[in-house]
N, C-alpha and C positions, 0 to 999 in steps of 0.2 A: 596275746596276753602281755607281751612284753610292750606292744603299742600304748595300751591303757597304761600299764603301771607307770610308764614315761609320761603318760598324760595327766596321770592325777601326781606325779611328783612336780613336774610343771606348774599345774594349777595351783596345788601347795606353796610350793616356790612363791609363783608370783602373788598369789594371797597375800604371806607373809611380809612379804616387801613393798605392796600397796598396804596394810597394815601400820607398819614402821614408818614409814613416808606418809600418812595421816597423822600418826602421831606424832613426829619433827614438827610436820606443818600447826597441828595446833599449839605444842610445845613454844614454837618461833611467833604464834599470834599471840600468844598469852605475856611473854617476855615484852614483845613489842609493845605492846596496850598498857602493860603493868608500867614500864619505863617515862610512855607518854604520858599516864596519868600519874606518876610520880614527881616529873621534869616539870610540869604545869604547876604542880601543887606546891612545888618550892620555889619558883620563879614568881608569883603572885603573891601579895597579900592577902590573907583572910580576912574577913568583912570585921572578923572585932579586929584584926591589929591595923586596918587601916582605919577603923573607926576610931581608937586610940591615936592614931596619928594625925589625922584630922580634927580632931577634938582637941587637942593641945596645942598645934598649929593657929587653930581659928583664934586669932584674938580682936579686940575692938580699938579702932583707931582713934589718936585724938579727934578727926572729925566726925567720929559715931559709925564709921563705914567698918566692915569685916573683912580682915585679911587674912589671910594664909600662905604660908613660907611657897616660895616660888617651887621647891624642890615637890612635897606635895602637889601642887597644882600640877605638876607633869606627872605624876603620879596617877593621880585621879584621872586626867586626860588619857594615859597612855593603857589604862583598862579600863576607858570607857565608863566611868564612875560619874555617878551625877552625886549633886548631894542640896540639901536643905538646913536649914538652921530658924527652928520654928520657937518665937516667945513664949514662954510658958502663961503667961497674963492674959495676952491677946488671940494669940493662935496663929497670929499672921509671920508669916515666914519674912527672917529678918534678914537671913544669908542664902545665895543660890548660889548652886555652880553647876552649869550645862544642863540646868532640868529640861525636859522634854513638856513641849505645848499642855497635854492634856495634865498635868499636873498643876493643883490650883495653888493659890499662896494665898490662904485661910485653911483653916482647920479646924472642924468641934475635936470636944473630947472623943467621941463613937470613933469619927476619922482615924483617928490615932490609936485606938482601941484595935479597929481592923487592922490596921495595916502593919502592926506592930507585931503582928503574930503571924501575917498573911502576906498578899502580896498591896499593892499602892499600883493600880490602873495597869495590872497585868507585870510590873517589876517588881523581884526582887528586893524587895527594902531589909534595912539592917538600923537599929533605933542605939543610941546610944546618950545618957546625961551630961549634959554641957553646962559649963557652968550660969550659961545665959538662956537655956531652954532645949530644946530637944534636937540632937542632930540626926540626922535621918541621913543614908546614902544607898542609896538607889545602882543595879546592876543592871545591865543588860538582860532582854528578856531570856529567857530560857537559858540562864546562866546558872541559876542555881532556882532548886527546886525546896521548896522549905517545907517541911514537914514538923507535925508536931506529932509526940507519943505522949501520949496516955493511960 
């Protein structure tokens, strides 16, 4: 009798302690996850304040060409940002930075329509009004996932 009751005090025992030791370990994943996706979220720009930053930056040269503060430009490079700057008359994209192949430089109104709520040829797009037409900046795929509520 006395073998058992050492047995299941044992087993109790150690229950309790793989128990406790599950719950540090998700306690320690949960902290760890929380911090990385906190550290990330501060270190980066959000799509409107780099849209905003971009947008004010972008001005028109006396040669008609489109510039942007050099500080920016490492900006955008350095999170992988592409962007566009599309004539609001024309449709034809008047400013590029690092767009990828399959994005074209025309636009209908639809184009803009979609992509303005959705994604633009599988990225991430973020729309914003320029004082010369629409700028548009493009993330990495599966960077961010856009959802709309209704």
């Amino acid at each position: 009798m006395k073998k058992a009751t050492r047995l299941i005090r044992k087993f109790i025992f150690f229950f309790f302690v793989l128990f406790f030791l599950l719950i540090s370990i998700n306690i320690l994943m949960y902290v760890l996850l929380t911090y990385q996706t906190v550290h990330n979220y501060r270190t980066a720009d959000l799509p409107v304040d780099m849209l905003e930053k971009v947008s004010t930056s972008l001005k028109k040269s006396k040669e008609g060409e489109y510039q942007i503060e050099k500080e920016i430009h490492t900006k955008l490079i350095d999170e992988k940002v592409w962007g566009v700057l599309i004539d609001n008359g024309t449709g034809k994209v008047v400013w590029e930075h690092n767009v990828p192949e399959e994005i074209p430089n025309q636009f209908q109104l639809t184009d803009v329509s979609k992509f303005s709520r959705y994604y633009l040829e599988d990225y991430p797009v973020f729309t914003w009004e320029h004082r010369n037409g629409l700028l548009v900046l493009g993330y990495p795929k599966d960077s961010y996932a856009k959802i709309n509520l209704e």
